[in-house]
C-alpha positions as CSV (number, residue, x, y, z in Angstrom):
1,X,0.0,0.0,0.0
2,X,1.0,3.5,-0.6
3,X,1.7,6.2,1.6
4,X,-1.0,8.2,0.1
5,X,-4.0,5.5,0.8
6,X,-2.5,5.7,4.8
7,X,-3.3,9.4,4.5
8,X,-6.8,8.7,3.3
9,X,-7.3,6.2,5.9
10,X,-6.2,8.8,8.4
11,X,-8.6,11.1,6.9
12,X,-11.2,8.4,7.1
13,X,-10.6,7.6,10.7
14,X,-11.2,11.4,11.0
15,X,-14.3,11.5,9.2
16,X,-15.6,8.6,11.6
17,X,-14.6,10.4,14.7
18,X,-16.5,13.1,13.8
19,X,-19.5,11.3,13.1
20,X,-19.3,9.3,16.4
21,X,-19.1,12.5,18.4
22,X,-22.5,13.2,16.6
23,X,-23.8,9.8,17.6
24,X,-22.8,10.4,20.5
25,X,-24.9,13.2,21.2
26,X,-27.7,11.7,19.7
27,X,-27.4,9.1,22.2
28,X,-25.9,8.2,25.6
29,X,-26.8,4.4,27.0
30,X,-28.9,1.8,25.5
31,X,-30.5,-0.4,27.8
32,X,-29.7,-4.3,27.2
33,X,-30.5,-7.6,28.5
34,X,-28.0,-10.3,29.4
35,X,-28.1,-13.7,30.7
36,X,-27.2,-14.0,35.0
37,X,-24.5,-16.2,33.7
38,X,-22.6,-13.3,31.2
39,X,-23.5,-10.6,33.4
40,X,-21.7,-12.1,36.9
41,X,-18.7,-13.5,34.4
42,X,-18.3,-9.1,33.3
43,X,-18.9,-8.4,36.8
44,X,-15.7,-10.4,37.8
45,X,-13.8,-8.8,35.0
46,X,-14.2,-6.2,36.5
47,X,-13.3,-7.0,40.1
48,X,-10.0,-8.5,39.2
49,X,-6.8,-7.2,39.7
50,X,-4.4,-7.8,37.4
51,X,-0.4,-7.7,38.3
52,X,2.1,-5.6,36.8
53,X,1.7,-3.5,33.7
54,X,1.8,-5.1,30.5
55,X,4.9,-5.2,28.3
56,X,5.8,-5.4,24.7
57,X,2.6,-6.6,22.6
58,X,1.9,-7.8,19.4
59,X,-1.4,-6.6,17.9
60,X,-3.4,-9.9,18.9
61,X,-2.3,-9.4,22.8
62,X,-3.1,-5.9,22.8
63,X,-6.4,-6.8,20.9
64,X,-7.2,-9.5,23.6
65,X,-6.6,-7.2,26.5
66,X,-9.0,-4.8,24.9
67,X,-11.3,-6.9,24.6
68,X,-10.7,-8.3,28.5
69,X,-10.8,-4.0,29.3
70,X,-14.0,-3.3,27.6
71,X,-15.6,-6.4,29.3
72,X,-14.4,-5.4,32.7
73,X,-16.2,-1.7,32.1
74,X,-19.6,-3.3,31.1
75,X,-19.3,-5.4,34.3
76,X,-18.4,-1.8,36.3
77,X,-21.9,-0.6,34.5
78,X,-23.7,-4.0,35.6
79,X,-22.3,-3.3,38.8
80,X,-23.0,0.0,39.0
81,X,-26.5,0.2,37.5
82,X,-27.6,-3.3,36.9
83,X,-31.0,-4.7,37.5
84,X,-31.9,-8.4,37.6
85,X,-35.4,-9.1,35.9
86,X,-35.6,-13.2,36.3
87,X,-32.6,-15.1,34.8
88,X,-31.5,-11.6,32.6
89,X,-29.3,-8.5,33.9
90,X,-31.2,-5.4,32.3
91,X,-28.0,-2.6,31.7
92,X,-27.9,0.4,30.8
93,X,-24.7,0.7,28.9
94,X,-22.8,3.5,27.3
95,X,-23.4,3.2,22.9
96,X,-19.6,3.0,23.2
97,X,-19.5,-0.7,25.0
98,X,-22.5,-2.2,23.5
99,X,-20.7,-1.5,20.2
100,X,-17.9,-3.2,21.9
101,X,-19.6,-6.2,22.8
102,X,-21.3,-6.2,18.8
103,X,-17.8,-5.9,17.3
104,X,-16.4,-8.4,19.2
105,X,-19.6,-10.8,18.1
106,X,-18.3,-10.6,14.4
């Protein structure tokens, strides 16, 4: 790939910043229903500790800790603001981690 195509990627990336501020302030949390099961497993992400900072990464380690990261903040949410209604956890969670938990569902 050229040089030039990374420059319209950058300006891409731009362009899709600028529309997710917009979203953004079209909406704030969507409310969502999870299984008991998934919603203590995030809730445990989030109440672990995890030793020592992480070192050198290649880009499926960093991807996987991400993923681990954004978990860990939906369980701070279920924490936080979660409401059990039978076997299900209702949420409400920021449009910035249920687009998380879609992406990582591809």
């Amino acid at each position: 790939m050229s040089d030039e195509q990374y420059v319209r990627y950058r300006d891409d990336t731009t362009v899709l910043a600028a529309i997710g501020a917009c979203v953004a302030r079209q909406t704030g949390r969507v409310t969502v229903r999870v299984p008991r099961e998934l919603a203590e497993a995030a809730v445990a992400a989030w109440q672990r500790t995890e030793e020592g900072a992480p070192g050198p990464e290649t880009p499926e380690r960093y991807a996987l800790r991400d993923g681990a990261a954004e978990l860990a903040l939906i369980g701070l949410a279920i924490t936080e603001r979660g409401r059990r209604e039978g076997e299900e956890v209702a949420v409400d969670l920021d449009v910035a981690s249920a687009g998380a938990a879609l992406r990582a569902a591809e």
